[in-house]
C-alpha positions as CSV (number, residue, x, y, z in Angstrom):
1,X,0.0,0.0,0.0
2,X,1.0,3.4,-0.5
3,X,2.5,5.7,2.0
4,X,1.4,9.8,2.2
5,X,3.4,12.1,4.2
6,X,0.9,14.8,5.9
7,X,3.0,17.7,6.8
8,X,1.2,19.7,10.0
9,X,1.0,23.6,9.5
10,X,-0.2,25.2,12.3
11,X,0.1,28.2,15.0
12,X,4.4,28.3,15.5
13,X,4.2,27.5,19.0
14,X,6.6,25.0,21.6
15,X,3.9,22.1,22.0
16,X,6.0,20.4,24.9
17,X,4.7,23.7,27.2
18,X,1.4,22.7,29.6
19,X,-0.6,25.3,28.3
20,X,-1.2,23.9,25.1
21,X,-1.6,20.1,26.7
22,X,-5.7,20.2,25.4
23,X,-4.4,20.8,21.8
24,X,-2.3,17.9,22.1
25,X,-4.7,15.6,23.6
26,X,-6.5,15.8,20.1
27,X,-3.4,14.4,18.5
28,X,-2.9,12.2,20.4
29,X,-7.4,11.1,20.0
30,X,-5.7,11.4,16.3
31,X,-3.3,9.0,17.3
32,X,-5.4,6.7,18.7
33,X,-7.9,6.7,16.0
34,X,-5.6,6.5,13.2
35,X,-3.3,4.1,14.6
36,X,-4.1,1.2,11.9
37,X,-2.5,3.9,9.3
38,X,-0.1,5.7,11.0
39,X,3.7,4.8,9.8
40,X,5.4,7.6,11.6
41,X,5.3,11.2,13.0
42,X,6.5,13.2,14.8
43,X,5.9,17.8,16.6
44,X,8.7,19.8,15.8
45,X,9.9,22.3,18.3
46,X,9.0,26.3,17.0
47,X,10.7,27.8,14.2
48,X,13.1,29.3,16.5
49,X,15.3,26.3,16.8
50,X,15.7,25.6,13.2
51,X,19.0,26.0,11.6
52,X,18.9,26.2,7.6
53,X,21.7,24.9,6.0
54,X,23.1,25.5,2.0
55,X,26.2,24.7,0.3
56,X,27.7,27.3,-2.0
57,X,28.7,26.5,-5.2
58,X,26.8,23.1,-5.2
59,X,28.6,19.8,-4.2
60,X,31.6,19.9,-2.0
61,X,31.1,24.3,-1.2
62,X,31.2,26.2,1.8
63,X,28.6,24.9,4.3
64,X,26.4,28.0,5.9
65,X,24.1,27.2,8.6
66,X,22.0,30.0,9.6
67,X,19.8,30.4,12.5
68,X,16.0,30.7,12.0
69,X,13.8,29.7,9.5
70,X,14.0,30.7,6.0
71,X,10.7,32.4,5.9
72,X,8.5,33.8,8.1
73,X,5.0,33.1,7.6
74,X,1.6,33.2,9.5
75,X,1.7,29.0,9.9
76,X,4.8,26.6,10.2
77,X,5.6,23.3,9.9
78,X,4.7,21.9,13.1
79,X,4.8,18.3,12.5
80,X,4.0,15.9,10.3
81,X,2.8,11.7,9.7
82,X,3.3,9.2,7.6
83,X,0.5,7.3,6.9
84,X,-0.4,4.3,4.8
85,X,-3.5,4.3,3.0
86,X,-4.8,2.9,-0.3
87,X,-5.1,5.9,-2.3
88,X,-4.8,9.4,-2.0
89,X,-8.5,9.5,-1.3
90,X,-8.3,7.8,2.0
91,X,-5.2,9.7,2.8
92,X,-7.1,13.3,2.4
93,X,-10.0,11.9,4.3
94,X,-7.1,10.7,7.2
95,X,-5.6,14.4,7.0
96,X,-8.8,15.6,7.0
97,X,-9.3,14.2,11.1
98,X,-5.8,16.0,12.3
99,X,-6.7,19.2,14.4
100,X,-4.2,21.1,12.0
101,X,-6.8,20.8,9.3
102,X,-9.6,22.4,11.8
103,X,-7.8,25.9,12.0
104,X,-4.6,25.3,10.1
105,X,-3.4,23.1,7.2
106,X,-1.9,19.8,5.9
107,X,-1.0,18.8,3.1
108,X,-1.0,15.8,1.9
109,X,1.7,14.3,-0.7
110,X,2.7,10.6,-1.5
111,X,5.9,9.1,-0.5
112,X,8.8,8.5,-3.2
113,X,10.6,5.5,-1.7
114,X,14.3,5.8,-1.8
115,X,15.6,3.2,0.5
C-alpha cells in the first residue's frame, strides 16, 4: 500500500509547554484513532530552533548554517505523519481528522521511496 506524508501547518508555537496540553490531547485522540495507518510522525519544536543549511557553489562548497527559519510566515511546519493508505483519497480523508486541518493546514503528498 502506498504511503502519504501529511505535513502539519499550524500556529508556530513549543507544544512540549502545559498550556497547550488540550491541543495535544487531540493528536494524540488522532493518534489513537488513526493508529491502523499511521507509519510515523512526529511535533517539531518552533521555528526558533531551526537551523537552515546550504552549500555554496553546489557539491563539496562552503557549508552555511544560519539560525531561524528561511521564511517567516503566518503558519509553520509543526509536525508531520506518515500514513499508509490505499489511495490518496483515503489519505485526504485521514488528513482531514488532524486538528491542523480544523484551523490550520496539511497537506497531503505521496511518499517516493528511496531506501
Amino acid at each position: 500500500m502506498p504511503e502519504y506524508v501529511a505535513m502539519v501547518y499550524s500556529k508556530d508555537v513549543d507544544w512540549s509547554l502545559p498550556e497547550h496540553a488540550a491541543e495535544m490531547a487531540e493528536y494524540g485522540a488522532f493518534n489513537e484513532a488513526a493508529a491502523a495507518v499511521i507509519r510515523g510522525g512526529a511535533a517539531l519544536y518552533p521555528t526558533a530552533t531551526a537551523t537552515t543549511v546550504r552549500v555554496s557553489g553546489g557539491k563539496g562548497g562552503d557549508v552555511l548554517a544560519t539560525d531561524g527559519p528561511y521564511a517567516e510566515t503566518k503558519e509553520a511546519l509543526t509536525g508531520f505523519f506518515i500514513l499508509e493508505c490505499a489511495d490518496l483519497d483515503e489519505a485526504i480523508a485521514m488528513a482531514a481528522k488532524i486538528p491542523a486541518a480544523w484551523d490550520g493546514a496539511v497537506e497531503v503528498r505521496p511518499v517516493l521511496p528511496i531506501m
